[in-house]
N, C-alpha and C positions, 0 to 999 in steps of 0.2 A: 659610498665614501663614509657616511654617518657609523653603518654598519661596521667598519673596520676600525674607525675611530673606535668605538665603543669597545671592542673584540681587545684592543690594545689598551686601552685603560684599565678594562675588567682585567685583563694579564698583571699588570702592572699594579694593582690592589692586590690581587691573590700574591704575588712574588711580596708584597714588604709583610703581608699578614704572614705568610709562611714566613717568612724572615725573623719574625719576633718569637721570641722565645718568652712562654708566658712565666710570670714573676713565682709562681708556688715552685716553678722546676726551677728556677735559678737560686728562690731562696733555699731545696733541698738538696742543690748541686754542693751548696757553701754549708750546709749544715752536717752532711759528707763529708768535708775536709775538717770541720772541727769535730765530729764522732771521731774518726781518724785518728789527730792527735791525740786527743784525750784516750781515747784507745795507747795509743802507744808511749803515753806519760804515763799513764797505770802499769803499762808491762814494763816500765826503766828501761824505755828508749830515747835519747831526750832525739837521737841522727834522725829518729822516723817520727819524732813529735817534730822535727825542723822542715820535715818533706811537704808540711802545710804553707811555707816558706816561699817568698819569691826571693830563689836561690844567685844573689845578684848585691854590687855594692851597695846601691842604692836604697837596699831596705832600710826600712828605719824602727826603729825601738826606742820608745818616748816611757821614761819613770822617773819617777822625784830623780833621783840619784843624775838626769842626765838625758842626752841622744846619743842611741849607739847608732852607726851606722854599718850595714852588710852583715849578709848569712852568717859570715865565719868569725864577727865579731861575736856578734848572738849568740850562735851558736857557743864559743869560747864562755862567753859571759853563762849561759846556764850550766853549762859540764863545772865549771866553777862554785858556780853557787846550789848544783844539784849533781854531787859526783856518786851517788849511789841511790839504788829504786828506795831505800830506805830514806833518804833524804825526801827525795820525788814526795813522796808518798800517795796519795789518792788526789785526783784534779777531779774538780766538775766546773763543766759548765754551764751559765744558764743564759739562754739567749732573749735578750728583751725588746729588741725592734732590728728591723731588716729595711734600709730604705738604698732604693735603688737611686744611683745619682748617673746612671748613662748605661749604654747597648753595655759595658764591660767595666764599670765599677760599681762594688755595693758597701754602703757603711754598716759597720753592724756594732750595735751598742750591747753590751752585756756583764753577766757577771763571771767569775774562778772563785772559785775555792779548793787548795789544795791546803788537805788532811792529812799530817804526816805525824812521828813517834814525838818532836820538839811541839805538838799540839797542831791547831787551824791557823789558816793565815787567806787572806781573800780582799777583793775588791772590784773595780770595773776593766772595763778594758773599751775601747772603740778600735775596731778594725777598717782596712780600708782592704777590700777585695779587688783585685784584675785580674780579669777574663784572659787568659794566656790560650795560646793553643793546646796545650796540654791539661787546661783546668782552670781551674780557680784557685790564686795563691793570695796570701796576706804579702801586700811592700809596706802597711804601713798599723803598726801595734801601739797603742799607746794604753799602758797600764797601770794603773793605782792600787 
């Protein structure tokens, strides 16, 4: 009986250890999705800089100016304020901490700067990452 206990707990260890996913692959799952965008804000895409996006009302977008809320606000909001790759100009990112807050959210503190022909402009940003079945998207941006 002892024997089988043991046999089923050992199972039961091995199943949650496999189960976790260690933090360097989930910090370079999410570091994948903002290469991604900034990739595709350099090529004057803002549709494929939005696919980083948890495409859904609820998103939210925090800046002086305000809360927007949902993709197609967003999305409207930048096509507005970035209607050509010359406008866009050059984004970088710089990523300054990764803290995981559960199995499928991670905050992430960091810096932008987009380089365009009207000069530099930059600040911080805090993301809030969810673990979707399809990926890791941003529902919550909030940028300075």
């Amino acid at each position: 009986m002892k024997k089988y206990l043991l046999a089923i707990l050992c199972t039961v260890i091995l199943m949650k250890v496999e189960a976790q996913v260690p933090a360097v692959v989930i910090q370079n799952q999410i570091k994948k999705v903002l290469d991604i965008q900034q990739k595709a804000w350099n090529d004057g895409s803002v549709e494929q800089f939005m696919a980083g996006y948890w495409h859904h009302d609820s998103l939210r977008f925090v800046t002086k100016k305000g809360i927007k809320y949902g993709w197609q606000a967003m999305l409207d909001g930048y096509k507005k304020s970035y209607p050509d790759k010359a406008t866009m100009g050059v984004l970088t990112f710089g990523i300054l901490e990764m803290q995981q807050l559960g199995k499928d959210r991670v905050l992430v503190t960091g810096t932008w700067e987009v380089a365009a022909e009207k000069g530099k402009q930059g600040g911080l940003f805090t993301l809030v990452f969810r673990k979707f079945k399809s990926g890791w998207l941003i529902v919550l941006d909030h940028t300075s």
